[in-house]
C-alpha positions in Angstrom: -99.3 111.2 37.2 -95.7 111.7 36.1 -93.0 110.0 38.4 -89.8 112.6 39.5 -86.7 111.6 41.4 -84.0 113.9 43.0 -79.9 113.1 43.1 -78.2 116.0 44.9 -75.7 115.9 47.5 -77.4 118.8 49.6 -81.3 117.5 49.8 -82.4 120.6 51.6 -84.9 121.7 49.1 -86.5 118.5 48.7 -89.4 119.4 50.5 -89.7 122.1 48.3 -89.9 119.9 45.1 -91.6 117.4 46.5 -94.7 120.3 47.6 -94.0 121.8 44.0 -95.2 118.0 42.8 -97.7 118.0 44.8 -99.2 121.3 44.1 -98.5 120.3 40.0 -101.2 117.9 40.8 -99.2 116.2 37.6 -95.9 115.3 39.4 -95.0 113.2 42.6 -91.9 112.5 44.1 -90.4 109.0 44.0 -87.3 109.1 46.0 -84.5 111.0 46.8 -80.5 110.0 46.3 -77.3 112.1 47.7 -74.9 109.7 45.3 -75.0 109.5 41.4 -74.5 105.5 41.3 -77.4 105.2 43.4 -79.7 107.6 41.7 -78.4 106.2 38.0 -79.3 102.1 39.1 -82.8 102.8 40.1 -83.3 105.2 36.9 -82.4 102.4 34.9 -84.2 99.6 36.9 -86.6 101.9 37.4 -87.4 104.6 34.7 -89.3 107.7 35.3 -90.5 111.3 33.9 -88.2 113.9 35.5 -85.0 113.9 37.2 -83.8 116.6 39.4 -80.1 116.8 39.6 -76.8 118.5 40.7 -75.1 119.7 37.8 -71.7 119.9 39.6 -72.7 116.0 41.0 -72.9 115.1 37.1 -70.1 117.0 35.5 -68.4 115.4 38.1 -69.3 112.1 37.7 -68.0 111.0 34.1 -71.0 109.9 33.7 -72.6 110.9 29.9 -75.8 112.4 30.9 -76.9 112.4 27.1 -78.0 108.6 27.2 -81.2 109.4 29.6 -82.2 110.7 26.6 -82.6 107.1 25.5 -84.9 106.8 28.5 -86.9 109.5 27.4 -86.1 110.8 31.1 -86.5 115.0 30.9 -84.1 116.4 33.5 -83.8 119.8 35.3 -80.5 120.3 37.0 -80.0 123.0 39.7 -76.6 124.7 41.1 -75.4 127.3 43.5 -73.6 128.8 40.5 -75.2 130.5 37.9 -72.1 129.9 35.7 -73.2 126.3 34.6 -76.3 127.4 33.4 -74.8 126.9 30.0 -73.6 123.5 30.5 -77.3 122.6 32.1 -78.7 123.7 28.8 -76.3 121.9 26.7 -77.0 118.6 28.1 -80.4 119.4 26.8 -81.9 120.3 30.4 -85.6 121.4 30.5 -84.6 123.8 33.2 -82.1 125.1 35.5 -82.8 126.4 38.8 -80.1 128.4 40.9 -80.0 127.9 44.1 -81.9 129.1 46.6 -84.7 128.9 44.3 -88.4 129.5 45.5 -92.0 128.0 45.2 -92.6 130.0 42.4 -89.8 129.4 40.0 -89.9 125.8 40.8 -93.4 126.0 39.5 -91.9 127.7 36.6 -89.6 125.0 35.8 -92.2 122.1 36.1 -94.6 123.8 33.9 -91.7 124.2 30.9 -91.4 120.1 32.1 -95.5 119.5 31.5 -95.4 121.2 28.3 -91.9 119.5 26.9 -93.9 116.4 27.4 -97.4 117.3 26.1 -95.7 118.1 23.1 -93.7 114.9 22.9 -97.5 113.0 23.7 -98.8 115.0 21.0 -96.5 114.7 18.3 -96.6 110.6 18.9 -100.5 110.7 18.2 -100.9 113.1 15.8 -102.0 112.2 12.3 -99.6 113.8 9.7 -96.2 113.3 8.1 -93.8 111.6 10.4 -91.7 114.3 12.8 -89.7 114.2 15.5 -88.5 116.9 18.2 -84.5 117.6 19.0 -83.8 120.5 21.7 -81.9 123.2 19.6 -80.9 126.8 20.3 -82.4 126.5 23.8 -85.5 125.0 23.0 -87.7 122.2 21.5 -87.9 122.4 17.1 -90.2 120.2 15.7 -89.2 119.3 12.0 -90.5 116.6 9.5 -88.4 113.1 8.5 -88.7 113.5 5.0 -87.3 116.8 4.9 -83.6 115.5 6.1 -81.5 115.3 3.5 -78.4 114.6 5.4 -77.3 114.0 9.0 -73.4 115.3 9.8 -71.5 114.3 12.7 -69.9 116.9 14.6 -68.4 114.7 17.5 -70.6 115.9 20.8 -73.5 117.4 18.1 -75.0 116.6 15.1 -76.0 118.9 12.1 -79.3 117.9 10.5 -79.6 119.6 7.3 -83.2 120.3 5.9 -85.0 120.9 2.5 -85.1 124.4 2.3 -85.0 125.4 6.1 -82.7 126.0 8.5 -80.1 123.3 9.8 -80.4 121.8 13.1 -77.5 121.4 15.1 -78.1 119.3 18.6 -76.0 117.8 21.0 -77.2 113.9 20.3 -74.1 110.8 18.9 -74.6 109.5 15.4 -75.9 106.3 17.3 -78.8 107.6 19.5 -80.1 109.5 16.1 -80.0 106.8 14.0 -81.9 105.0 17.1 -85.1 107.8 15.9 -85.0 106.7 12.6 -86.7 103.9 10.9 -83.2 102.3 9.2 -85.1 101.2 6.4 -85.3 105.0 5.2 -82.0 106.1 6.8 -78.9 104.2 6.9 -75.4 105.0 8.0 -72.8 105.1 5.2 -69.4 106.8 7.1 -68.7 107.7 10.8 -70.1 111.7 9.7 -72.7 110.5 7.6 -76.4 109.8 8.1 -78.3 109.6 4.7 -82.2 109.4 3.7 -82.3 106.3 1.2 -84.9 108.3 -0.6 -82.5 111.9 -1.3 -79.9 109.9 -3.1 -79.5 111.5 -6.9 -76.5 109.9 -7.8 -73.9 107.6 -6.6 -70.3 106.9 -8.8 -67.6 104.8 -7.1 -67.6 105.3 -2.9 -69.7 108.8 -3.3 -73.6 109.6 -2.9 -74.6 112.5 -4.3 -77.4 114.3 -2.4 -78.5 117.9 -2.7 -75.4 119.3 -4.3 -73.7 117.3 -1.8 -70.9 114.6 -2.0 -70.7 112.4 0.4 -68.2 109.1 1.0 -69.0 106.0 1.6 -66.4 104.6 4.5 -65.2 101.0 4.3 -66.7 100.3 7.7 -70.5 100.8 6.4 -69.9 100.0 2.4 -71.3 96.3 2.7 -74.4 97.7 4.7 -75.0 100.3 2.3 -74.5 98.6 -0.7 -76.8 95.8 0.6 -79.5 98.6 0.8 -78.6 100.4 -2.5 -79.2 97.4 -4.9 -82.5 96.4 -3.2 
C-alpha cells in the first residue's frame, strides 16, 4: 500500500482523494495539512509515496520543490488555474489536476502515479546494464549509464548528452545528479561539468577531451579530479 498526503489551503476535495485511494485499492490517505511548513516537517520526518499539493501554495512558498525528488516522493499538484499547468510539469509533477476535478480524472491521475512507480520498482530489479529514469519532455525516459558521455549544467536543468541518441535535458542541480551516480565512474571536474571517468580520450593541461568535446577542469574540482585521473 502506497502512503499519500495532501497540503492545500482549500481541503474541500479531500474526500474526494481520499475515496480515489481507497477505490486505487493501492493508495491510502495519511493526513491532510492547510500550511506548507507543516506539510514539509512530517514529509521529511515522515516520508511517503505521493504528495498532493497546491501549486500556488508552493510557488508561493520559496520553498524548492525539486529536493522531494531526493525523497523519491512523486507529487501531483492541482490549481484553479489552468495557467500553471506548465510550471506543475516543470517541477517534474506526475499530474496536474484543475480544479473542480472529478472521480474520474483523479483516477486518471493516480494511475499515471502507479505506473511512474512500477517503472521505477522495475528498473531497480531488473537484470541488465545499469539505467536510470529522469522526467523529460513531459514524461519519464529511461536511458543507460554507460551511454553518458557528459553531463552540462544549465542552472535550473541539466543537459545529459548520450552516445548516439538524443540529449536529455531535465530540470535536476548538478548535486542531486551526481547523487544517481556511482562517483567512482562519474566525477565532477567544473561547476558545468559532469564527466564518465571511462569516456575520457585525452586530457592536455586543465582540458578533458571527450567525444569531440573540450572540457575544463575548474580550480575548485582539479585536486578531486586529478586524484581520480592518476589512479
Amino acid at each position: 500500500m502506497l502512503q499519500a498526503i495532501i497540503i492545500d489551503k482549500e481541503p474541500l476535495f479531500k474526500e474526494i482523494i481520499e475515496k480515489g485511494c481507497i477505490d486505487s485499492q493501492r493508495f491510502q490517505l495519511k493526513k491532510l495539512f492547510t500550511t506548507i511548513n507543516e506539510g514539509l516537517k512530517y514529509l521529511h520526518k515522515s516520508p511517503v509515496d505521493l504528495l498532493f499539493i497546491d501549486i500556488e501554495m508552493a510557488k508561493g512558498s520559496g520553498v524548492d520543490f525539486r529536493l522531494l525528488s531526493e525523497l523519491n516522493t512523486m507529487v501531483i499538484f492541482v490549481s484553479e488555474t489552468k495557467d500553471l499547468a506548465v510550471d506543475a510539469y516543470n517541477m517534474n509533477a506526475i499530474d496536474f489536476l484543475l480544479k473542480p476535478y472529478s472521480e474520474d480524472r483523479l483516477s486518471v491521475a493516480l494511475n499515471k502515479a502507479i505506473l511512474n512507480y512500477n517503472i521505477k520498482l522495475n528498473s531497480n530489479n531488473a537484470e541488465e546494464k545499469p539505467n536510470m529514469f529522469l522526467r523529460a519532455d513531459y514524461g519519464l525516459r529511461k536511458f543507460i549509464l554507460s551511454d553518458i558521455l557528459y553531463i552540462e549544467s544549465l542552472g535550473d536543468y541539466i543537459n545529459i548528452y548520450l552516445q548516439n541518441q538524443k540529449r536529455i535535458t531535465t530540470r535536476l542541480t548538478m548535486k542531486m545528479m551526481l547523487s544517481k551516480l556511482n562517483t567512482n565512474e562519474f566525477i565532477r571536474v567544473h561547476r558545468k561539468y559532469i564527466i564518465p571517468l571511462n569516456r575520457i580520450e585525452n586530457v592536455k593541461s586543465r582540458i578533458i577531451s571527450i567525444a569531440g568535446r573540450e572540457i575544463p577542469i575548474g580550480n575548485k574540482y582539479r585536486k578531486d579530479a586529478m586524484r581520480h585521473l592518476a589512479n
